[in-house]
N, C-alpha and C positions, 0 to 999 in steps of 0.2 A: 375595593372595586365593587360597583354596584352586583347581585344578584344578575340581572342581563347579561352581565358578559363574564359571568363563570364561563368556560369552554366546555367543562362535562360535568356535570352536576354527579354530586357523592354518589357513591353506589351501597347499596346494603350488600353484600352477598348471599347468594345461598348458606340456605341453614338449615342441619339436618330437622331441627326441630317442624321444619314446614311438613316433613314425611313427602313421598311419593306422591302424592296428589298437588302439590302448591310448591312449587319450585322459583323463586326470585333470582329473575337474573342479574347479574354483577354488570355495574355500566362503569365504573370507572373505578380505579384504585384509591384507596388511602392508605397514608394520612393525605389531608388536602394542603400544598401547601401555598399562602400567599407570595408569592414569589414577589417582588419591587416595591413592594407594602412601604416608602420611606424607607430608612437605614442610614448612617450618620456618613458621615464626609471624612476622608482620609484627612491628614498635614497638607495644608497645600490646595485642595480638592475644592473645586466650587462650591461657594454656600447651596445648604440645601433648599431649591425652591419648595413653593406650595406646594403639596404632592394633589395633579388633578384628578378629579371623581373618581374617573377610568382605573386608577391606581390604588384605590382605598377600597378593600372588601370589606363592606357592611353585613353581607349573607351569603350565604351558601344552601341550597337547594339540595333536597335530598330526594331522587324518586327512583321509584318502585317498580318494578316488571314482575309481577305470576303470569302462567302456564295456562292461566282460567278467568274466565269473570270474579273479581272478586271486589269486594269493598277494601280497601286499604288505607292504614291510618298509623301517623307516623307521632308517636306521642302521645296519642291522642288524639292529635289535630286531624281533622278532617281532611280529606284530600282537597289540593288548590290547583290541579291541573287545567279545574273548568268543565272536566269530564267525569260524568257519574259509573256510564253502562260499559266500563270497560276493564281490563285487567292492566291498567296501569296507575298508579299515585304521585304527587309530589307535594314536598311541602318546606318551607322555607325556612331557614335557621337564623336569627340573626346573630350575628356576629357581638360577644359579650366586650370584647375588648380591638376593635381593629387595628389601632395603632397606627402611626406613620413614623416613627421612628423607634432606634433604643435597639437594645439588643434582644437574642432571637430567644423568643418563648414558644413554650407550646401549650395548646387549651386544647383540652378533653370534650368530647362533647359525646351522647349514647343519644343513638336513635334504636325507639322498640319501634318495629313492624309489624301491626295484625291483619292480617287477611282473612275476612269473616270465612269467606270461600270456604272453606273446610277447620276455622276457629284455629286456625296458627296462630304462633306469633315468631317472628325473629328478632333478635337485638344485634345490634352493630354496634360495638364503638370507636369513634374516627376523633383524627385530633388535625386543629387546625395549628399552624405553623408560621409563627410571626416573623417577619427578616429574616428567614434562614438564608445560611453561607450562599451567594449566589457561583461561588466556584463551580462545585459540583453539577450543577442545574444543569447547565448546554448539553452534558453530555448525555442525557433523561431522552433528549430528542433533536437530534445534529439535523436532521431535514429541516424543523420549524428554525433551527437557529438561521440558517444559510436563510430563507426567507425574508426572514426578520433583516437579519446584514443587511441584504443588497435593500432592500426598500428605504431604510435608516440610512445606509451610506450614501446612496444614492439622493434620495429627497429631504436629508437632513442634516448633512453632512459627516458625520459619523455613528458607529453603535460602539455605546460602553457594555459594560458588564452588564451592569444595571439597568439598560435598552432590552437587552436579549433577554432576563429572564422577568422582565414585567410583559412584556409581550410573547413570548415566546408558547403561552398556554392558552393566547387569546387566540380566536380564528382569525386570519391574513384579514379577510375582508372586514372585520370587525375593527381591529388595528387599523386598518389605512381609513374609515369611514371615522374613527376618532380623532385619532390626530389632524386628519383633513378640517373635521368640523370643530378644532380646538384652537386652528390658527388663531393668534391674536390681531387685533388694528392697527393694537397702541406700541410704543416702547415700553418693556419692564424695569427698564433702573431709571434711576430718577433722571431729567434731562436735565441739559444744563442752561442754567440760570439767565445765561445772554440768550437763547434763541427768540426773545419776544422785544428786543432791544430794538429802538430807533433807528433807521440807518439816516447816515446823513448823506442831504443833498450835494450834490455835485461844488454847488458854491460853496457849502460851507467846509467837505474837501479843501478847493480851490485856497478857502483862506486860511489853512492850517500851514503852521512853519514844517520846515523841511524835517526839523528831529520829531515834531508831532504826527505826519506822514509815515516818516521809518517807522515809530512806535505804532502805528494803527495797523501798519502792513506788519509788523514781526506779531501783532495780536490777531490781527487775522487768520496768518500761517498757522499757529499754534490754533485756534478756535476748528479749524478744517482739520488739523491734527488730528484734533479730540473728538470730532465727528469720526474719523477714519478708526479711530483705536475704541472709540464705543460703539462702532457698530462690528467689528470683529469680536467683541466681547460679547454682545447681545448672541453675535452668530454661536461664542464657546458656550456661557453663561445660560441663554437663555429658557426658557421651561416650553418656545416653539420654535425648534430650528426650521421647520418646514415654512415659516413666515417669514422665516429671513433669507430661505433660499430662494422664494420667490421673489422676493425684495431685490435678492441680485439680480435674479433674474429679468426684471423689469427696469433695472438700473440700464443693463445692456441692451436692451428694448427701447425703451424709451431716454438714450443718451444726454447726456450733460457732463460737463468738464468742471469739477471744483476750482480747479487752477483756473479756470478763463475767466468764471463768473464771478472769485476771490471776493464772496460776501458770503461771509460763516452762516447768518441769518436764513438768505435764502436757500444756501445748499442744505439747509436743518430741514425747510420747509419742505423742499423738494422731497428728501427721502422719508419724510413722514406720510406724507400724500402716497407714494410709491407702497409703504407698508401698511397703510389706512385699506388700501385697496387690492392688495398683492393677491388675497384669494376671494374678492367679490367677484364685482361685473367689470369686464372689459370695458364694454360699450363707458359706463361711467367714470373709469381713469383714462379713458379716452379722452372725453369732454373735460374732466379737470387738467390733465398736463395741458391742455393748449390755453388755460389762465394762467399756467403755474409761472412765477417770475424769471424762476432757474430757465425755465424753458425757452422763454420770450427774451430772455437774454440771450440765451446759446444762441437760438437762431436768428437771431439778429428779427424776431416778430414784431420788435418796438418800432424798427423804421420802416415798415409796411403800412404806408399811407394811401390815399386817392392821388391818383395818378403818377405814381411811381411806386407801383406792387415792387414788396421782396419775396421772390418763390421761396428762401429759404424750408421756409418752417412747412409751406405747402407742399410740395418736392418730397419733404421727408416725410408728413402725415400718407401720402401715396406710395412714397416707393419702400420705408423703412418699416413704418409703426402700422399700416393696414392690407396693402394688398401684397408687396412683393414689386421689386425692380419690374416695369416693363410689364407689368400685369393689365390687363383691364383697362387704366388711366392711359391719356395720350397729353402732349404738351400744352393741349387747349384747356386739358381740366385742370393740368397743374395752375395754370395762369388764371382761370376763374375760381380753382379755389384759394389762392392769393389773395385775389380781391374779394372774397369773402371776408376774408379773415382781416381786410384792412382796419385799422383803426381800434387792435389787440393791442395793445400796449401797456407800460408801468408811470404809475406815478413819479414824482422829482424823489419818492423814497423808497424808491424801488417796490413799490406793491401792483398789484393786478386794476388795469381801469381802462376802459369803454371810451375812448373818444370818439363820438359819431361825426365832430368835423372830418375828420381823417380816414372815413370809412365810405367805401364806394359804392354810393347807392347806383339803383336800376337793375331790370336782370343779368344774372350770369346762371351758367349751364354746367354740372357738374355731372360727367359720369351721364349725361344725358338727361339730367331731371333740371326741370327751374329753378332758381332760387332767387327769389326778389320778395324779401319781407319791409318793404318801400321807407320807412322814415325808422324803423325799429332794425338797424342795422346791425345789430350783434347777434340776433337769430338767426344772420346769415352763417356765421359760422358754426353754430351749433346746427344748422339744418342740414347741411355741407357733410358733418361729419355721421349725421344720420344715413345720409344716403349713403358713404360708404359704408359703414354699419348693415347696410340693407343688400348688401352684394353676397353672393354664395362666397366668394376668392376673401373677402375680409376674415372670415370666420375659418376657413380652411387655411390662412395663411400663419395665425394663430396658434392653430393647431399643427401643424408642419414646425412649427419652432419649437413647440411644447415636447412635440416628437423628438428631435434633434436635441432636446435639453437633457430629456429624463431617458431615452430608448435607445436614440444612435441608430445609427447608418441608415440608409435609403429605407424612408416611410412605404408601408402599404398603401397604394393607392385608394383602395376601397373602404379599407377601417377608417384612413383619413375623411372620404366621404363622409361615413356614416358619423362620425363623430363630430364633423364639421355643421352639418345638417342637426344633429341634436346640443350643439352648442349655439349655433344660431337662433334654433326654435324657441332654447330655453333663455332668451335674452344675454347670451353671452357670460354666465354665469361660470368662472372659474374654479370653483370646489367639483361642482358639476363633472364638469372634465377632468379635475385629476384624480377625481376617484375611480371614474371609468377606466384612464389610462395605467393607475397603479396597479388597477384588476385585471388588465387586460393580459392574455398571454406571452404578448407582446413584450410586455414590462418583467412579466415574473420566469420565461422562460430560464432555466436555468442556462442556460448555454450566453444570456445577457453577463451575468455574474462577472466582474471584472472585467468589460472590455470597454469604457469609457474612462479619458486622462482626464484626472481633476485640475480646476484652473487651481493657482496656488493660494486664492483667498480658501476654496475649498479642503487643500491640502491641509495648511496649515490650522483652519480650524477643525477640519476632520482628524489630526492627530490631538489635538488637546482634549475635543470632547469626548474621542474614544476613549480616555485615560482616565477623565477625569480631574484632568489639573488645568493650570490655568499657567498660561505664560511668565517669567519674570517681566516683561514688559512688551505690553499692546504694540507702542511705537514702533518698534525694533521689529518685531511682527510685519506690520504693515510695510515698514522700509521693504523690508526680505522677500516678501511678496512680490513687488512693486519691481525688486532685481532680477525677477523673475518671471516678469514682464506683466502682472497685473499693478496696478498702480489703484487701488481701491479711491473711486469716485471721480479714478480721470481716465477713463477709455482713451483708446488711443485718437477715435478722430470718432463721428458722428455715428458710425457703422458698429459701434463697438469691437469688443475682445473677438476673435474669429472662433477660437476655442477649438478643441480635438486636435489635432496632430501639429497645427499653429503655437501650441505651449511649450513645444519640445525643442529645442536647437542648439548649437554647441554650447551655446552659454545659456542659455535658461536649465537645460539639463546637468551644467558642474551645481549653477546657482542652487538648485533645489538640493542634490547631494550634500553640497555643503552646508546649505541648513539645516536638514534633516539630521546630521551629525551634532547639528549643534544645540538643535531641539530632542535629540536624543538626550545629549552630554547636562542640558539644563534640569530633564526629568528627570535624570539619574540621581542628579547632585539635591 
């Protein structure tokens, strides 16, 4: 871990050697130890990723407090505080060997202290601490662990051992302003091999024999499988859970059914675009879902032509993905923003393309503003979505889900305000917001701690990852889930999962029991 995010830099302590006049105050105990530094993987136990910056201490900072103005010099070395006229020092250690794996050692290191002030000197010496046993740690400081939990269980879907004491020494706001800005774009395991495959057109479907149909539909099924069981592995496996929660999170957001659209290709595409963008800007995964082909399938956007608008996909940009049912919009705008968006469509290979025969020129009125870009007809829809963009209720509606995802139960009115109003300002910038919300007291009250049901993709990757192991088999995973009424990448209808007290019912509640017995019985074995 870099020097910046040591939480208290070494302390020298008092030494009688300074006498009565020059007394060094103690800031922090030693030894110091690197707590989550790497440390190898149980039988079983997920390979170990990259260990990132945040987790790899290069230095350690040693500074000095006298009684008195004094010069202070640690080694030698000049003081590095920046400050001359004062009675404080610091100055930086680097770190001889920091390691990210192996087992636990410990390095010696002696700081001399002179404080001209009255010609002392003190020596300290402090030892730095590579991998030590993470057992012991939580109990150094149960307040930071309980913190640590609920933020990691909550926006990550679970905390290991090894969660709690690489963070556990860092400051809360330090931790959520890392991980927030660590999210990843991309996928981390390699993808698989078909997602950049051909699809074929409709005729040439039409002219395959009937066992060559079975065979494409039973490679199909499996190819959405293996989407479904690598992205629950990404969620156990991966080195950003916080990417992939919001990756559900925007699954349930912005809806699509793998079974309906039953093309491996484009449901790949779909939840890449979804993780590409999961903690950018709103306003900009706004404008891509409405090319995306998953999308334009589900909502039937491809037969949205001139003169026979489908409100589908418009209906839902208004009442689902920006303002809220009954918000703001009335059925005039649904219907002109329909014909906005006429002539969205896919190629005969299912890709994203612009037909301007099929798109309805002249003006239409959206939300009360113009929109007639006259022979360049696809800036209608993008203009369209601008103006909703531009509404106070789009940006608070946002935030009201974000609230309901990560907080629970009836929002503040006024925080939502104010947050609503600085997520708009700042162009919809999603890191933006959930760093405010993870800080918020809102978020960290204790009295939050355990009172939100996890959906059961959460469940079940929240027991793995706290553990540390990794399922005998994703599939089987996913089914389990899916009995228990989440069906990873097929929501139940357009509205998605309901979530909170809708997860529980006589049989989702045996369902889960009996898994957890079984996912117990599996760890054990």
């Amino acid at each position: 871990m870099s020097s910046d995010a040591m939480p208290t830099p070494v302390a020298v302590a008092a030494n009688p050697l300074l006498g009565d006049a020059l007394a060094l105050a103690a800031l922090a105990a030693v030894p110091v130890v690197l707590a989550g530094c790497g440390g190898g993987s149980a039988a079983g136990a997920p390979a170990a990723a990259s260990v990132p910056a945040a987790n790899v201490f290069t230095a350690v900072t040693v500074r000095v407090t006298a009684d008195q103005a004094a010069t202070v010099r640690v080694n030698a070395t000049a003081d590095q505080d920046g400050v001359t006229a004062d009675n404080a020092g610091s100055v930086r250690f680097a770190i001889s060997d920091p390691g990210v794996a192996g087992a636990t050692r410990e390095l010696p290191y002696v700081a001399v202290v002179t404080a001209t002030a009255s010609a002392s000197t003190a020596q300290r010496e402090f030892f730095v601490t590579i991998n030590p046993d993470p057992v012991p740690a939580p109990a150094a400081d149960p307040a930071a662990v309980l913190r640590v939990r609920h933020f990691l269980n909550r926006a990550c879907f679970g905390t290991s051992l090894g969660d709690l004491v690489r963070w556990m020494k860092v400051p809360y706001a330090t931790m959520v302003d890392r991980i927030v800005d660590g999210t990843r774009t991309t996928w981390q395991q390699p993808e698989p091999t078909w997602k950049d495959e051909t699809i074929p057109t409709w005729q040439e479907v039409e002219a395959l024999t009937t066992d060559q149909r079975t065979a494409r539909d039973r490679q199909t099924s499996d190819r959405l499988s293996e989407v479904q069981s690598s992205w629950l592995r990404e969620m156990i496996l991966g080195d950003s859970p916080l990417t992939e929660r919001m990756t559900l999170f925007w699954h349930n957001h912005f809806v699509t059914s793998s079974s309906d659209i039953f093309l491996a290709q484009s449901t790949w595409q779909y939840l890449a675009l979804l993780r590409t963008h999961a903690t950018g800007s709103f306003a900009t995964l706004l404008h891509a879902i409405a090319k995306n082909p998953a999308m334009i399938m589900f909502l039937n956007s491809d037969s949205n032509v001139k003169g026979k608008p489908n409100e589908n996909f418009a209906r839902e940009v208004l009442e689902l993905f920006t303002l809220g049912e009954g918000q703001v919009y009335t059925e005039a705008d649904v219907v002109a923003m329909a014909k906005c968006f006429t002539g969205y469509g896919l190629t005969n290979r299912q890709q994203w393309q612009f037909t301007q025969s099929k798109h309805e020129l002249g003006p239409k009125a959206v939300l009360g503003t113009a929109i007639d870009n006259g022979a360049n007809g696809e800036q209608d829809g993008d203009q369209a979505l601008d103006v909703i963009l531009a509404q106070d209720r789009c940006a608070r509606f946002i935030v009201e889900k974000l609230w309901a995802e990560f907080i629970g139960g009836a929002p503040d009115s006024a925080t939502v305000s104010t947050w609503a109003a600085t997520f708009k300002a700042g162009s919809y910038q999603i890191k933006a917001l959930l760093k405010t919300m993870f800080k918020s007291s809102w978020f960290i009250d204790p009295a939050q701690r355990g009172r939100m049901l996890r959906s059961p993709i959460e469940l079940h990757a929240g027991l793995y990852r706290s553990l540390g192991v990794e399922p005998f088999n994703y599939t089987d995973e996913v089914r389990q889930a899916a009995q228990e009424d989440q069906s990873l990448m097929n929501p139940p209808n357009v509205r998605g999962w309901v979530g909170g007290y809708a997860w529980i019912n006589a049989k989702s509640l045996l369902d889960r029991r009996r898994h957890m017995q079984w996912m117990g019985w599996g760890v054990y074995t």
